[in-house]
Each structure stands twice: as structure tokens, then as C-alpha cells.
C-alpha positions in Angstrom: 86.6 -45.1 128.4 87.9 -46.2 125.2 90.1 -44.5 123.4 88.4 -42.7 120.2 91.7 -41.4 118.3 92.4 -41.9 114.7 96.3 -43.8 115.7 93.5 -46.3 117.1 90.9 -46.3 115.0 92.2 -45.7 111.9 89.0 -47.7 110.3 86.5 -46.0 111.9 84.5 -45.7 108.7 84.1 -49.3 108.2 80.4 -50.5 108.5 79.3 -53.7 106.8 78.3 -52.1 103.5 82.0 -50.3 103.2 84.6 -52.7 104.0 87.8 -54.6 103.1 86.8 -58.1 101.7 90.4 -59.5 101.9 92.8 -56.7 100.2 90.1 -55.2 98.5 87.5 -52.6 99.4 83.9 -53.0 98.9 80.9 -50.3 98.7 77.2 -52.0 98.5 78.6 -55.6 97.6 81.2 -53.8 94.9 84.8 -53.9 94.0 86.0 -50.1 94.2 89.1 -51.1 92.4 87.8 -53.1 89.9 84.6 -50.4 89.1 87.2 -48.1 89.2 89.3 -49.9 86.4 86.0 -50.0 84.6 85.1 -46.5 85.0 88.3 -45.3 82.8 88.8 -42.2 85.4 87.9 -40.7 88.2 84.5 -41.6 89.4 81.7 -41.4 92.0 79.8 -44.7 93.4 77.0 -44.0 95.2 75.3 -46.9 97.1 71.6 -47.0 96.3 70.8 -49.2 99.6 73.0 -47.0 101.5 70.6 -44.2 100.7 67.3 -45.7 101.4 68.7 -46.8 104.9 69.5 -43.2 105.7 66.2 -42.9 104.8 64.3 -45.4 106.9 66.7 -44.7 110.0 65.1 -40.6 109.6 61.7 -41.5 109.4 62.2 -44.4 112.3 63.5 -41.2 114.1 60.8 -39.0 113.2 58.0 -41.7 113.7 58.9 -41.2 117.8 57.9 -37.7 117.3 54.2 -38.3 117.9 53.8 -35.8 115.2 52.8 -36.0 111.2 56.1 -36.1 109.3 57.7 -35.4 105.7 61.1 -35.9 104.8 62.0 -33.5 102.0 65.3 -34.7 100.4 67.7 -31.3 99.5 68.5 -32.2 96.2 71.4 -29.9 95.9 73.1 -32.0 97.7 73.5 -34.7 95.2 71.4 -34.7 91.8 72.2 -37.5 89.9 69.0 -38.4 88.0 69.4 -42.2 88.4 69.8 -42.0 92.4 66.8 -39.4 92.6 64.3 -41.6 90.3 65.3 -44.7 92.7 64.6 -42.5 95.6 61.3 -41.3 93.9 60.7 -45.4 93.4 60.9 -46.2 96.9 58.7 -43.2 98.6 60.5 -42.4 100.9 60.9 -38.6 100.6 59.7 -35.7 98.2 62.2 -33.2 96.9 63.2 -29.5 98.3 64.4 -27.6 95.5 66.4 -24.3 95.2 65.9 -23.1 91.7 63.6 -23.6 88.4 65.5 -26.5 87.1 66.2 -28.2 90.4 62.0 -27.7 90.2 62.2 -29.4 86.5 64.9 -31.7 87.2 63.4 -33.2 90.0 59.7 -33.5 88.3 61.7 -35.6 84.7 62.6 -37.7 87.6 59.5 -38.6 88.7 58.3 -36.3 91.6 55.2 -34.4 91.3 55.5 -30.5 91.7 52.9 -31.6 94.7 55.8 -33.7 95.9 58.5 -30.6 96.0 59.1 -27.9 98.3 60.5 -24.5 96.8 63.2 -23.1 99.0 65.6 -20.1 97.3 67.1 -16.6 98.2 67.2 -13.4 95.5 64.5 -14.8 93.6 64.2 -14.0 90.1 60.7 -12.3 88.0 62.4 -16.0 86.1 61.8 -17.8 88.8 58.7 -16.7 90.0 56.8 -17.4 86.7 57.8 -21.2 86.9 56.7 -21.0 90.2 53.0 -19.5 89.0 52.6 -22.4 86.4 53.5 -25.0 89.7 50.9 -24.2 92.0 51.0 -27.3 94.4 54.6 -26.6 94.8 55.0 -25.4 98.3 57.5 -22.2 98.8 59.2 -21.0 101.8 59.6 -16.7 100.7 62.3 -15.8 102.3 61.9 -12.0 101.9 59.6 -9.5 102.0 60.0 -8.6 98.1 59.6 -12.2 97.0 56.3 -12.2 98.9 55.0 -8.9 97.2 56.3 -10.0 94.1 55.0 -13.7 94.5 51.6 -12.6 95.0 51.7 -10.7 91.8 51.8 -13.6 89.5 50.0 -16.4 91.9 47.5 -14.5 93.6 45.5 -16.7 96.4 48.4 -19.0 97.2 49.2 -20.7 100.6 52.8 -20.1 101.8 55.7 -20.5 104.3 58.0 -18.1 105.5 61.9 -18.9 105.9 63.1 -17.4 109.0 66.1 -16.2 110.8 65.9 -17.0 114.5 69.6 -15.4 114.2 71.5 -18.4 116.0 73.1 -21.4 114.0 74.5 -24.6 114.6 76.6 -26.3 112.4 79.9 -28.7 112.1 81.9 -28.2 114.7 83.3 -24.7 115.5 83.3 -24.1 111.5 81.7 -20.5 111.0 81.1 -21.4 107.0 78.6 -24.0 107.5 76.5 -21.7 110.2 73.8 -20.0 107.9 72.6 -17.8 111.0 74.0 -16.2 114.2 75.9 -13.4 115.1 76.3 -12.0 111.7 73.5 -10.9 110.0 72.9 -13.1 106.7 70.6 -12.8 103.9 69.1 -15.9 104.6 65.2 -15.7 105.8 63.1 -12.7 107.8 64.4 -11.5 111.5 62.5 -10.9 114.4 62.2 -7.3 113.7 60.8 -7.9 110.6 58.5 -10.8 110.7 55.1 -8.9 112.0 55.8 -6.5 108.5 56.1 -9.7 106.3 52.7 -11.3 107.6 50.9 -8.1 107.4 52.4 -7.9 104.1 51.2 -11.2 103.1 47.5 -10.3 104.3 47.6 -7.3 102.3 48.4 -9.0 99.1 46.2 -12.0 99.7 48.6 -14.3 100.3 48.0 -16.9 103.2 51.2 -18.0 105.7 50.5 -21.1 107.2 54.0 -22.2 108.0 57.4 -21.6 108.9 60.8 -23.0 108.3 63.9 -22.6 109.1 67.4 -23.6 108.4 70.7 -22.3 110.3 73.6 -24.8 109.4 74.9 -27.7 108.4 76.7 -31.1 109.5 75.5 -30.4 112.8 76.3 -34.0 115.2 75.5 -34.7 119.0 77.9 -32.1 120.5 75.6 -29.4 119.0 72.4 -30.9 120.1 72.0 -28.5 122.8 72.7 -25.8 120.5 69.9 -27.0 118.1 67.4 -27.6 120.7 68.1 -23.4 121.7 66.9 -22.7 117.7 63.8 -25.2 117.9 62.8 -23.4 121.2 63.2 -19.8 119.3 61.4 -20.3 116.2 58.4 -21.1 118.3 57.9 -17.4 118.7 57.4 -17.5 114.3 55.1 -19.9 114.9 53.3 -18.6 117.5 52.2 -15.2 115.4 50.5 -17.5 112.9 46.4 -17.5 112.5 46.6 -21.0 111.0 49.9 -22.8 112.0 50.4 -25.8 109.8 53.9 -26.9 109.0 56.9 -26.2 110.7 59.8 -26.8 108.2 63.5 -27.6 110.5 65.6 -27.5 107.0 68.2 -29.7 106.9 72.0 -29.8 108.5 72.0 -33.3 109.9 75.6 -33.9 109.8 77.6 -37.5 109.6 81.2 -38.2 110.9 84.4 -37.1 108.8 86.6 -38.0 111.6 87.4 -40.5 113.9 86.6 -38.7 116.6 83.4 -36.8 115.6 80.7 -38.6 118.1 77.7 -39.1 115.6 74.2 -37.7 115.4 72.0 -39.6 118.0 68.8 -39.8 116.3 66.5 -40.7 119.4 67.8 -37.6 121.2 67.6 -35.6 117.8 63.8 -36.8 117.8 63.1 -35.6 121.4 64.3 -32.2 120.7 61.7 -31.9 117.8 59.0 -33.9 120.0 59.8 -31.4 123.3 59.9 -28.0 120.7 56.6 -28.9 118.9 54.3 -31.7 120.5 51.1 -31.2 120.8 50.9 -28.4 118.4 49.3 -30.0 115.8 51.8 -29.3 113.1 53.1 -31.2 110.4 57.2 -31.5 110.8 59.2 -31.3 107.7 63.0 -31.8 107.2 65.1 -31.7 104.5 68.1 -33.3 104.9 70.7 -33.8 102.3 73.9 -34.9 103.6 72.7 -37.0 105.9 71.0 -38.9 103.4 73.5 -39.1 100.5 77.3 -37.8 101.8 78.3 -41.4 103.2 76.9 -43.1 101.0 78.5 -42.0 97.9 82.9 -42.0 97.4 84.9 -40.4 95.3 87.7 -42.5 93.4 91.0 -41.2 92.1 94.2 -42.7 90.9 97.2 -42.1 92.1 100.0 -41.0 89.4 102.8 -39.7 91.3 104.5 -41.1 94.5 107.2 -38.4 95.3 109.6 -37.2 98.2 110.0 -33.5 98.7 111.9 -32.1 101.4 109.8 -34.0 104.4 106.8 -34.2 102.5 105.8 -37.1 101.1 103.0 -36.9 98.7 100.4 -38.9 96.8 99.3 -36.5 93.1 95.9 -38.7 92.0 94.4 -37.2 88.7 91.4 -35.5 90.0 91.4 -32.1 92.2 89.0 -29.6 94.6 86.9 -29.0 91.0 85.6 -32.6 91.5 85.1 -31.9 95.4 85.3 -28.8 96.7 84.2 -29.4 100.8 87.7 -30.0 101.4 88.7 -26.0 100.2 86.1 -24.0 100.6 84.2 -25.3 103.6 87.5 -26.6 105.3 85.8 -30.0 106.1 88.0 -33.2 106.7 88.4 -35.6 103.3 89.3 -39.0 104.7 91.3 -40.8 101.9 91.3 -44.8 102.3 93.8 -47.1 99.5 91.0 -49.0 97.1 93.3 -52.0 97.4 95.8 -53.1 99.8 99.0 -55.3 99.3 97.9 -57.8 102.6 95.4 -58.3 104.8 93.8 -55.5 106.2 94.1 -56.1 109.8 98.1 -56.6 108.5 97.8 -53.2 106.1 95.9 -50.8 108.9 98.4 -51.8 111.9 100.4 -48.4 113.0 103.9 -49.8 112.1 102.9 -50.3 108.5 101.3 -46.9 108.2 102.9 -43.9 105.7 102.3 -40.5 106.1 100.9 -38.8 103.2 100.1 -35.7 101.4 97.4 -36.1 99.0 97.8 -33.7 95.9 95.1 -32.7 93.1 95.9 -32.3 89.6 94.6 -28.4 89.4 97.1 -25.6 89.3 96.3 -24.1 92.5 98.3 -24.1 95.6 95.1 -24.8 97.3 94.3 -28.3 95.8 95.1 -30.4 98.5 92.6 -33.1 99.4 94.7 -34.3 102.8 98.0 -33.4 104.7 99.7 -36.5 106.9 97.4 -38.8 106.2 97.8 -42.1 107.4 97.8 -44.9 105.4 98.9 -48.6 104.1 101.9 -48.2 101.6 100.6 -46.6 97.9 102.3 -46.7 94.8 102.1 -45.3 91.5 98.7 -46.7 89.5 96.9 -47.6 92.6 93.8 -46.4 93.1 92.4 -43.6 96.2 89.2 -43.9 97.2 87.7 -40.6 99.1 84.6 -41.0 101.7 82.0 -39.2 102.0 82.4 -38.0 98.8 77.9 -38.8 98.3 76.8 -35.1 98.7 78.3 -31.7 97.5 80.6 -33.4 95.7 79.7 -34.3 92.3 76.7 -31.1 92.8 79.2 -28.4 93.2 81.9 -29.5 90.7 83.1 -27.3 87.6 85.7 -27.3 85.2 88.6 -25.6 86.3 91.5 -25.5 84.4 89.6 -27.7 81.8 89.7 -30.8 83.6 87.3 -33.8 82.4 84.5 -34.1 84.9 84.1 -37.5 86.9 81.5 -40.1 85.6 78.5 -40.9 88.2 77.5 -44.5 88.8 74.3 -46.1 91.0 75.3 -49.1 92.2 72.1 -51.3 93.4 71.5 -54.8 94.8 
């Protein structure tokens, strides 16, 4: 069996699109270092054609399903306008939105409300009334109250319910990214209470004709058998429906952050859906947001202070968690990878030339660490980081913490 470790794979990343092209590495045919240079700061580069071939690799996947498909793109997971209108351009996916201007934002890009699926917790009197004046919008009420209130302003209207099979699956053992399961969460209706919320619906005229469901995220192959246990459970929801349409399996597709993560087998991923829901005569909807955009986007930093302290050795670059916050509050791994190397890389990546870093943000908070020992080619001051994965939840969940400028966002194409 070969051996899967990060001392022997220390490039496990590299695919043809993301690679060294002699010292210098290249994203979707572009110079990281140079379009860093460019850029003037810190900066995101997301690959256009590294997104649509997320895309077509899903909906290969989901074509083996023998069922009627939609992906639903989660655009909280990266809304850059120019990425979302090329994504609108190639259509390959609608949108699944989780508030009123996520609706808007998505429809100035080019989406019809038809095109987007309304998916949100603690919904507002606000946020209803956008949703009255978007009636082919479809929403997933994940609450009794939003149903009553719902069918208050848009009387008539056809509906899913969000759901709470109470298991999750997610990255790893990591509890944060588990929306369901052991502890009760405030996401979607419970067993207990689903018969209450389609009698309620009846009562106020309101017509259920799907389900969905989403119970974590970044989920790979070792939790297949995990995921396949929640897809076997929320037939029961579906079951208790007069007129079963669509069965919505959220997102939570996960994507490698580590040399040894095994990643998602699609095919077997497909079978699970295919086993759960064949011959049903539902519609399958995902909404994947990760796996479309995380690898296909990186985050680059420069690297302003090379310094010694006691056995530390660390790397401060001039951007912190406020540009990237996985890394702190979800405890996921940030693999860091030099933008430019002084040899070769076969030379620059062989153990004996490795250093062991820690890689320091520029916010005052103990916290801001984007890597400890990291191993990597030789840095020094000027040089420029480039973090992976860096495509979705990044640039979406940023803020300004101690006043620090925000990175720019750029769509590199063919």
C-alpha cells in the first residue's frame, strides 16, 4: 500500500491546473506571483474553469442516479458577482440562497427567482415580504412559525420543509461542521414535530410537496456510510407526503485539506442517492458549495517578517483569520504552499530542504494563526504565501477586524 503521509506527499494538492511551472506556481494557466505583484495586496484568485469542472464532475455523478437532477449552487459559500454571472453563463446550476439579498444578489447576476431555492433559519416579517413578491422562488420552511407566518403573506404557495433527521455527518470527527445529531439544533423540524408542521401547512393552505435536508459539511469517503444512514432516515419525511416531489440532500460535499484525507468518491456518493431514492419518482436536488468553489479559489499573502523565537520559527504575511476565518473558527487545516520557489520544484519539495514554519496573521489576536510546523521550501522576507482552498468561506465570511483592508477578488478565465 502506498504510503499517504504529508513527509511523502508533500504536493499532494498538485493537479494539472495548480502546479509549479519551473519555480513558479500556476492556478488556471496563471502566475500566482506575478498576479499577486499586480494585485498590490492580499488577494483571492479563483479559477473560472476549475469551477465549471466541479460542476460537470457533480452532474456526471448525478446523471448515474437514474433520477431527474438539479444542482443548486450555495452561494454563501463564495459570492463574488463575476464568478456567479459566469456560472449563471454556463447553466450549470441555479442558486440556493439564505437571505433577501443573497435572493437579490443572485437575480443582478443573472438567475431568475425561478432559478433560486430559498433556504434560511429565524426568518424575518423582512424577509418574508421579499419572499411574497418572488413567488417562483422555491423555500424550504424550516419551522413551524415561518410556515404560519409564510402563508400569511403568500397564500396558495407550494413548499418544502427542512428537516432534522437528528444525525450529521461532516469533516472528520469535527463537531462544528455537524448541523444535526446528538444535540438538538435549531436547524429544520424533528421527528416529533413533523406530522404538526404538515397539518399546519393544510390548515393554512399551504401545499408541502418536498423535503430537504442538510446535516453537515466537508463530508469525504470515510463518512459515506454515515451519510447513506441520513438518506435512509429522511425517507420516513418523505414517506408522510400526499404529493412527494423533490427531495432536497443540501450540500456538505467536502474536498481534501490534507494529505491524507481520502477524497469524496462520486460514483459511490451517486449510489447512496440512487439506493435511498430510486424509483420514487422524485426530483434530487443538491446544493453544494464547497465542493464546487473551495479548491478552486487561493488565498495570497506576503510574507513580511521571517523571525526566530525561542524554537519557533515563524512566517508574519500581511493578511489574518478576518480574511479567512475556517482556519479559527471551524478548526479546519489551511495548507500554505511558497508562490515562488528558489529551484526546481522536485529540488525545493525534497525533505532535506524543507523548514518548519509557523505561519502568523497581522490581527492582534493570539488566535491568528493560519498554520503551526508547516513544512515548506525556504521563505524570506517579500516573498509571496499562497493559501489553498482558500475558493469558499473565505472571501464570504471576511470582516474588518482591527481595521484591516479587505483582499481584492479576481476571476481568472481561459
Amino acid at each position: 500500500m502506498a504510503d499517504t503521509t504529508q513527509e511523502t506527499r508533500p504536493r499532494w494538492w498538485a493537479r494539472p491546473d495548480l502546479d509549479y511551472v519551473g519555480t513558479d506556481l500556476h492556478l488556471g494557466g496563471v502566475n500566482l506571483a506575478q498576479a499577486a505583484r499586480e494585485a498590490g495586496g492580499p488577494a483571492y484568485f479563483y479559477s473560472g474553469e476549475r469551477v465549471l469542472a466541479n460542476l460537470r464532475r457533480l452532474q456526471a455523478a448525478l446523471g448515474t442516479t437514474g433520477l431527474e437532477t438539479r444542482i443548486r449552487y450555495a452561494m454563501k459559500a463564495n459570492r463574488y458577482g463575476p464568478l456567479l454571472t459566469y456560472m449563471k453563463a454556463s447553466g450549470l446550476c441555479g442558486i440556493d440562497a439564505c437571505s433577501p439579498n443573497e435572493l437579490r444578489h443572485a437575480v443582478r447576476c443573472g438567475f431568475r427567482p425561478g432559478d433560486v431555492s430559498y433556504t434560511a433559519t429565524s426568518v424575518s416579517e423582512a424577509d418574508l415580504q421579499v419572499l411574497a413578491r418572488n413567488p417562483d422562488t422555491w423555500i424550504n420552511c424550516d419551522s413551524l412559525s415561518t410556515i404560519r407566518r409564510l402563508a400569511r403573506v403568500s397564500p396558495g404557495r407550494t413548499i418544502g420543509l427542512r428537516v432534522n433527521p437528528a444525525l450529521g455527518v461532516g469533516y472528520g470527527e469535527n463537531q462544528l461542521l455537524r448541523y444535526s445529531g446528538e444535540r438538538t439544533s435549531k436547524f429544520g423540524i424533528y421527528r416529533e414535530h413533523y406530522d404538526e408542521a404538515l397539518a399546519l401547512a393544510k390548515e393554512v393552505g399551504l401545499k408541502v410537496e418536498g423535503i430537504h435536508f442538510h446535516v453537515g459539511c466537508g463530508y469525504l469517503d470515510a463518512q459515506l456510510p454515515a451519510w447513506r444512514e441520513v438518506l435512509q432516515s429522511c425517507r420516513w419525511f418523505l414517506d408522510r407526503l400526499e404529493n412527494p416531489r423533490i427531495v432536497n440532500l443540501g450540500g456538505g460535499l467536502g474536498l481534501p485539506h490534507v494529505a491524507t484525507d481520502t477524497p469524496l468518491d462520486l460514483e459511490r456518493w451517486a449510489g447512496v442517492i440512487r439506493e435511498a431514492f430510486g424509483g420514487r419518482g422524485v426530483q434530487i436536488w443538491v446544493e453544494p458549495g464547497d465542493f464546487i468553489v473551495k479548491d478552486a479559489g487561493v488565498l495570497v499573502l506576503q510574507v513580511n517578517t521571517v523571525e526566530r523565537k525561542r524554537s519557533t520559527t515563524f512566517l508574519g504575511v500581511d493578511g489574518g483569520f478576518n480574511l479567512a476565518m475556517e482556519p479559527v473558527f471551524y478548526k479546519l487545516p489551511c495548507e500554505p504552499v511558497p508562490a515562488r520557489l528558489s529551484t526546481n520544484a522536485a529540488t525545493a519539495w525534497q525533505a532535506e530542504n524543507l523548514r518548519t514554519y509557523t505561519i502568523a496573521g497581522n490581527i492582534n489576536e493570539a488566535l491568528d494563526i493560519w498554520a503551526e510546523n508547516a513544512a515548506l521550501p525556504e521563505m524570506v522576507e517579500g516573498d509571496h504565501l499562497v493559501l489553498l482552498n482558500a475558493g469558499g468561506y473565505a472571501a464570504g465570511m471576511s470582516s474588518d477586524h482591527c481595521m484591516r483592508a479587505q483582499a481584492t477578488e479576481h476571476l481568472l478565465l481561459p
